[in-house]
C-alpha positions in Angstrom: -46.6 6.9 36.8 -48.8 7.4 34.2 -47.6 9.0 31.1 -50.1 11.6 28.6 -48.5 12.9 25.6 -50.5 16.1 25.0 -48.9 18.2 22.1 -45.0 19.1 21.1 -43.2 19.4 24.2 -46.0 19.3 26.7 -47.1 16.0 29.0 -49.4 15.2 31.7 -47.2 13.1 34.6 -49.6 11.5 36.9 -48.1 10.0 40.3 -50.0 9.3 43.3 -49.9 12.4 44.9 -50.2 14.9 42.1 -50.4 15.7 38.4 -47.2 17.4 36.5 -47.9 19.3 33.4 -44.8 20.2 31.3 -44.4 23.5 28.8 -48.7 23.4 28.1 -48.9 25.1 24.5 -51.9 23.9 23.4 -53.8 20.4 23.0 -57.2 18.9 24.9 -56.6 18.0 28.2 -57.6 14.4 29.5 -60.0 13.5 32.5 -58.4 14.4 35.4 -58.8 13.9 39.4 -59.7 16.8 40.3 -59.1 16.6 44.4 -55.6 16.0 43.1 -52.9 18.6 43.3 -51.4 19.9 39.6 -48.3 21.9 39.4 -47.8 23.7 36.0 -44.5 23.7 35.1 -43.2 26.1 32.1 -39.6 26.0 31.4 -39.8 29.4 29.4 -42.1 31.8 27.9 -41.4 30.9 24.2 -44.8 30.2 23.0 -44.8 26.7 21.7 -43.9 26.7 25.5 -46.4 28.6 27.7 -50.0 29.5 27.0 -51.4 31.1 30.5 -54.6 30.3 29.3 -53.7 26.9 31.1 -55.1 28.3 34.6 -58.8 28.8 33.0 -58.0 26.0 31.7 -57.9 23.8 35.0 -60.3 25.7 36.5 -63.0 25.2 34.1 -62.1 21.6 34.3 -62.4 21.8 38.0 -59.2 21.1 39.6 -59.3 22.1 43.2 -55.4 22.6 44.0 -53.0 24.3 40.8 -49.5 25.3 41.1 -47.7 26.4 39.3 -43.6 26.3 38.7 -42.5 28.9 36.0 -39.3 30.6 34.6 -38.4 33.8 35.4 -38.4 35.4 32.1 -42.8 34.5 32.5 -44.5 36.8 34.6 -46.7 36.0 37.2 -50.4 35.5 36.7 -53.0 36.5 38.8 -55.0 34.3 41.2 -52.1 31.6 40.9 -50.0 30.0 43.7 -46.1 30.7 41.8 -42.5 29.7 42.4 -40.8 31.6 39.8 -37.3 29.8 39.0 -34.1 30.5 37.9 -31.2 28.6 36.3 -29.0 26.2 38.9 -31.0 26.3 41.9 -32.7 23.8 44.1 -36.2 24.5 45.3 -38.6 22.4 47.7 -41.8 22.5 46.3 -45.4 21.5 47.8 -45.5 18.0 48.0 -42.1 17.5 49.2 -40.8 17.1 46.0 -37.3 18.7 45.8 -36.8 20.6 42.2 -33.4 21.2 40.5 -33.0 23.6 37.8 -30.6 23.4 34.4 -29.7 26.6 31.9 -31.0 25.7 29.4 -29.1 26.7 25.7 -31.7 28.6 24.4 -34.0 30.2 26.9 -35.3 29.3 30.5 -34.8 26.1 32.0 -35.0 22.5 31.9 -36.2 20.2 35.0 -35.2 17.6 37.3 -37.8 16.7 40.0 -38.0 14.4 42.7 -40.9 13.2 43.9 -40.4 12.3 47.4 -43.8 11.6 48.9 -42.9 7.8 49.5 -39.1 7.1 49.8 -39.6 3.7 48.5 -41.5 5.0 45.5 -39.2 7.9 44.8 -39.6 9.0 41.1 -37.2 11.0 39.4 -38.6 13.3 36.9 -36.5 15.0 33.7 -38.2 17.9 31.2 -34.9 19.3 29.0 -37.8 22.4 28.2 -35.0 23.7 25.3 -31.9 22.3 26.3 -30.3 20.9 23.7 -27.5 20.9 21.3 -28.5 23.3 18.9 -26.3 23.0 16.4 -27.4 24.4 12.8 -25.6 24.6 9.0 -26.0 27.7 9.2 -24.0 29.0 11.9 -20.7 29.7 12.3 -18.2 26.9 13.8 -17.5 28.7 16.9 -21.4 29.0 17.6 -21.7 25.4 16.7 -18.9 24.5 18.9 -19.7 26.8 21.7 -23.2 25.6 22.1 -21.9 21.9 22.0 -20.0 22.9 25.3 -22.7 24.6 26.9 -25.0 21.5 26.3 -22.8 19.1 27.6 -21.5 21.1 30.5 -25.4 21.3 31.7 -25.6 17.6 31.1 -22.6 16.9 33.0 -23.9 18.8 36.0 -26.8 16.8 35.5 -25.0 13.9 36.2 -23.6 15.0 39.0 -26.5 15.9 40.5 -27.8 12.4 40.0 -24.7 10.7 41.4 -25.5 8.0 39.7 -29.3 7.5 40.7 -31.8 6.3 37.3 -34.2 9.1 36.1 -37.5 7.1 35.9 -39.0 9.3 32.6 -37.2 12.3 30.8 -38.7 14.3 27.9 -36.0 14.9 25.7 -35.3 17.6 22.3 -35.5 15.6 19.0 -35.7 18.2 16.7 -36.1 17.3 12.8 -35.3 21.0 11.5 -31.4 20.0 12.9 -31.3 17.5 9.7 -28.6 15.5 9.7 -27.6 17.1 13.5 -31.0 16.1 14.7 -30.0 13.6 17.4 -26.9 15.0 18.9 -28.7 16.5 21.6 -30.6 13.3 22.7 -27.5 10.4 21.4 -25.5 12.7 24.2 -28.2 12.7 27.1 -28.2 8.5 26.3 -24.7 8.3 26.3 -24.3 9.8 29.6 -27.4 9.7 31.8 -29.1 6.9 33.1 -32.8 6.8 32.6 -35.9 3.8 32.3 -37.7 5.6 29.0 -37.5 9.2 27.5 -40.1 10.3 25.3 -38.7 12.4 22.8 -40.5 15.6 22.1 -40.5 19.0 20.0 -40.6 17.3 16.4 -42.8 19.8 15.0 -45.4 17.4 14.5 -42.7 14.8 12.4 -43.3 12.1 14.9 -41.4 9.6 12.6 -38.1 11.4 13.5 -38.5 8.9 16.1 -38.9 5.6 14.0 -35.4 7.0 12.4 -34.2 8.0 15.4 -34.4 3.7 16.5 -33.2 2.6 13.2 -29.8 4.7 13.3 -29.6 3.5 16.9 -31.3 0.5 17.7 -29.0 0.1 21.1 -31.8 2.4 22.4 -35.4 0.4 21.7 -36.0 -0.7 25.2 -35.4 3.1 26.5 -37.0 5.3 23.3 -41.3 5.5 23.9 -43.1 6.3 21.0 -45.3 9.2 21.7 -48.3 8.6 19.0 
């Protein structure tokens, strides 16, 4: 797989059969193949999420084939082949890759694909969108401790789901505005998923969260990519 780091939480996954663009808010798009199928994937409409200028986008650039894989809270634009999702389902999706959806703790979903085109080259796919552990100062304990449950009981499930299979890349919450609570979220995920590298993503454009990130948990260098 080939890896583009576009802008916050959005990436460009390229595998063999197809593209996979995550949460596109903004950000220039890089040279694509365009006899190649993309599916757009939004995990919610939030806007640092989901710009549906996208479609233009892609078709200015001249990609032949778009789909497009979006939360139910987004509605549906026009002239665009959609599966609108909802939280805890599974979905088969164009290319015989099989979709699994998470609640997320905030709004919309996060994303687990698999990519099944070649059974030997299976790749297993992870967006979080905004799940996360959103725990703040400023909120009460109770909130604080009731969105710690609802992270971890999504993450749980997502362990289950894997039954103990690797995720090959997952794009992960590492927020800096969370101060001292900003890695709780992704220290969890580590802790109890296995995965080959996770690029950390929504920093707000504070990308050395992650250098700080790898020097309060070095036991993570060989699985934490650097994103620019």
């Amino acid at each position: 797989m080939k890896i583009t780091y576009i802008h916050h939480s959005c990436f460009l996954v390229e595998t063999d059969s197809c593209y996979y663009l995550f949460d596109y808010e903004k950000g220039a798009l890089p040279q694509m193949d365009v006899t190649k199928p993309i599916l757009v994937l939004a995990s919610h409409g939030h806007h640092d999420h989901y710009n549906p200028e996208i479609f233009s986008m892609l078709r200015a650039c001249g990609m032949q084939t778009i789909y497009a894989v979006l939360s139910e809270d987004i509605p549906v634009p026009a002239n665009v082949n959609v599966l609108q999702v909802s939280p805890g389902k599974e979905y088969d999706l164009w290319h015989q890759q099989k979709l699994t959806t998470f609640q997320s703790t905030d709004e919309g979903v996060a994303f687990l694909i698999e990519d099944m085109e070649d059974e030997e080259q299976k790749k297993i796919i992870y967006h979080a969108g905004d799940l996360n552990d959103w725990v703040w100062d400023e909120e009460s304990d109770s909130y604080n401790e009731q969105m710690t449950l609802d992270y971890r009981k999504q993450i749980n499930l997502l362990a289950e789901k894997l039954n103990h299979q690797e995720i090959d890349t997952a794009f992960v919450v590492l927020d800096p505005r969370q101060e001292k609570d900003y890695d709780r979220g992704l220290c969890y995920f580590l802790e109890h998923i296995s995965v080959k590298k996770v690029y950390p993503m929504h920093y707000w454009g504070s990308p050395d969260i992650i250098g700080t990130f790898l020097q309060e948990h070095p036991e993570y260098q060989s699985q934490i990519q650097r994103t620019e």
